[in-house]
N, C-alpha and C positions, 0 to 999 in steps of 0.2 A: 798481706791478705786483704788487709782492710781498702787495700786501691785497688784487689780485681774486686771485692763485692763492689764498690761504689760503680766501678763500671758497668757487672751486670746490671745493676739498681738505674743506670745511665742510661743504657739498651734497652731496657725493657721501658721507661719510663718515654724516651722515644719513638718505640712502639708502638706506644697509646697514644702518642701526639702528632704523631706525622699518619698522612693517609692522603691512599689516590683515590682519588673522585674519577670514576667514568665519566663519558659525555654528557651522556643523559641522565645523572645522578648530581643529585644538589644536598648539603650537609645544614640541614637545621643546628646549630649551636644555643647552646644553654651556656650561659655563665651565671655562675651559682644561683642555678632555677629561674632566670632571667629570661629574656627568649633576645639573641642579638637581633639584629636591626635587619639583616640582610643573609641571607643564606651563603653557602662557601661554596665555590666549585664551578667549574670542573677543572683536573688537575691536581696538582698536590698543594696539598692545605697543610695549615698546622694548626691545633689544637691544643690550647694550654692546660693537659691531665694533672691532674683530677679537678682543676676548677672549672671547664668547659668539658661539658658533654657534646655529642652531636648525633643525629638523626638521620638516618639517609634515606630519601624519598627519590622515587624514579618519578623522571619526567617523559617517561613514553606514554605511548597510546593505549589503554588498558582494552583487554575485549572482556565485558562480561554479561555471562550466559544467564540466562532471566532463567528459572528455573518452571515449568511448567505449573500456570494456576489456575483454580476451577474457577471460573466466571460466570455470573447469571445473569443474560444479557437485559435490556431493557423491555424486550416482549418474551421474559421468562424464559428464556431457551437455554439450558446449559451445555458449558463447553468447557474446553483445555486448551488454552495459549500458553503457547511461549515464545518469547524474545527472546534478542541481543542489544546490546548497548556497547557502545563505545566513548570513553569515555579520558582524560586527562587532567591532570595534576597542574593547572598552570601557575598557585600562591604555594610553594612549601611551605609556609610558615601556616597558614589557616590550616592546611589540610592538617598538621600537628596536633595545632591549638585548639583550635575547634570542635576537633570531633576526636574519638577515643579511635577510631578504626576506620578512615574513611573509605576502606572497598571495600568491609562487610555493609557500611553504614548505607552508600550507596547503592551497593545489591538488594537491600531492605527496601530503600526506599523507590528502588525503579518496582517491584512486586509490587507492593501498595498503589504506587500509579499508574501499573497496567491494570488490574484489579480493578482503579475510579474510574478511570476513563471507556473501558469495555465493558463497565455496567451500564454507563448511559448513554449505550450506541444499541441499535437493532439489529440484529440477527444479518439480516441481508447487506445492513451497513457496514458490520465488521466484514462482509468478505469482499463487496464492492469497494469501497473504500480504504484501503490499505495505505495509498500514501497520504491522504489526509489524517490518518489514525497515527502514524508514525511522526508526522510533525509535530502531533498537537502531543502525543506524548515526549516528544525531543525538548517542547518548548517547557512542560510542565517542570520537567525531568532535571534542565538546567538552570531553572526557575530556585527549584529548592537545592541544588546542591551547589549552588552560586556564592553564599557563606561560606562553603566550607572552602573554597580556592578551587573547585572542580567544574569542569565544562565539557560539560557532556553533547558531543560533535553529532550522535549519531544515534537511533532506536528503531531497529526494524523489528516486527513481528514475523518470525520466521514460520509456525503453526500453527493452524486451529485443528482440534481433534472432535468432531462431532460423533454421537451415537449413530448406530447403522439405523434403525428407527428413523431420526431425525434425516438420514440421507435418502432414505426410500422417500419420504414426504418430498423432500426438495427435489427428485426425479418426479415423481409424481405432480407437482406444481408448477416444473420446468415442461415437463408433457404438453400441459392442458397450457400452458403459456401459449408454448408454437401452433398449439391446435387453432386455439383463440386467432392468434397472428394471421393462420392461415386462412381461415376462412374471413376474416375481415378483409384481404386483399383480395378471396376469390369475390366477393359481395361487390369491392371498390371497381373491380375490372369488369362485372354486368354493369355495375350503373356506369362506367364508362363508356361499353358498349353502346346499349340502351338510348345513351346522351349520343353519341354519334350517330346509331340508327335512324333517332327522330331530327336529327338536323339534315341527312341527307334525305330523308321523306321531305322536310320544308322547299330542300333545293330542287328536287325531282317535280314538287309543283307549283315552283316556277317556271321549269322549263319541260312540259311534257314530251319533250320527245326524246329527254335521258333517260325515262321508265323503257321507252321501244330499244335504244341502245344498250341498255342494260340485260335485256330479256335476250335480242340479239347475242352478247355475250355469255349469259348463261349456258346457252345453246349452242355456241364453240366451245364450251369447257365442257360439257358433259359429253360431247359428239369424241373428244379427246379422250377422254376416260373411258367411255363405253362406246367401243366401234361397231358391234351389233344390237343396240338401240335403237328404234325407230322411233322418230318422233315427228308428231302432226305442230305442226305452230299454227294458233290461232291470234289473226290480229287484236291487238288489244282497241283498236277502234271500232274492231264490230262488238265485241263484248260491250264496250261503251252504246253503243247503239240500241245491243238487246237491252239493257237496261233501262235507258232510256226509254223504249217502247212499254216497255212497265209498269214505268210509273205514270 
């Protein structure tokens, strides 16, 4: 009897000491509360129970959802973002030792720095500005969770949730923008005109006899348009002559 207990007590004891490690999973080891040198795996490992413990931490690509936060931007405006981050494991040992939890700890702390960073941004900056907002949060973001073995690849701001209030205003501001736009271009195209008009006046009196071909030409385009029109042409050199007389 005493040699099948020692078996079970064998079995089960190698239970606890042999283990397969997936690809993407690495075994932090404790030996008596030590922390070993180097993580185990991938494969089968053994661990010497109960003097070595071990930890298993995945080396994938983590996604985590930034939870929706109230923000008050820099010109007062309040809003609701929320992000995503993407994020990895690349020291098992830190992400252990370091920190008590490192994906709530990291959830925590990407909130906090979307929160800093779209406080001291403007209104119009947060929605123009997107992929500048996202770097500078990717940099901040991998900046602080860089002790703990985490490297955070990626932070997109997926939403902003503004008041209906606040969106009437931004239509109403977008209105009067194009309005603006519009009339500065019709104003740009008189004085275009204008600047043409008085340049070919300058050309016409150097050479007066393109004001006679010109008037000529008037008088084939309207004869075209209105075929029962009649029309008296007066030389424009006796007009000069009455006036002349005149003065």
């Amino acid at each position: 009897m005493w040699f099948i207990g020692a078996l079970v007590i064998l079995a089960w004891w190698l239970m606890n000491s042999v283990k397969i490690v997936k690809e993407y999973e690495r075994v932090v080891i404790f030996r008596l509360g030590k922390i070993v040198e180097a993580p185990r795996g991938p494969g089968l490992i053994f661990i010497f129970f109960p003097i070595e413990t071990g930890v298993v931490v995945s080396m994938r690509l983590v996604t985590l959802d930034v939870p929706p936060q109230d923000v008050i931007t820099k010109d007062n405006v309040s809003v609701k973002v929320n992000a995503v981050a993407y994020f990895r494991v690349m020291d098992p040992i830190k992400a252990i030792v370091e920190v008590q939890n490192y994906q709530y700890a990291t959830s925590q702390m990407a909130q906090t720095t979307l929160r800093s960073v779209l406080g001291e941004m403007e209104m119009d900056d947060l929605l123009a500005q997107r992929e500048r907002i996202n770097d500078s949060l990717q940099t901040l973001l991998d900046k602080q969770t860089d002790p703990w073995g985490i490297k955070v690849t990626n932070v997109e701001v997926k939403h902003v949730d503004i008041s209906e209030e606040l969106r009437r205003a931004m239509a109403r501001q977008a209105e009067a923008e194009r309005e603006r736009r519009a009339k500065i271009i019709a104003a740009e195209g008189e004085f275009q005109a204008a600047e043409k008009i008085c340049q070919a006046a300058e050309m016409m009196q150097k050479a007066p006899m393109s004001l006679q071909l010109r008037y000529l030409q008037t008088l084939v385009e309207i004869g075209g348009k209105n075929n029962t029109t009649t029309l008296f042409p007066i030389p424009v050199d006796l007009i000069q002559t009455l006036i002349s007389k005149k003065g």
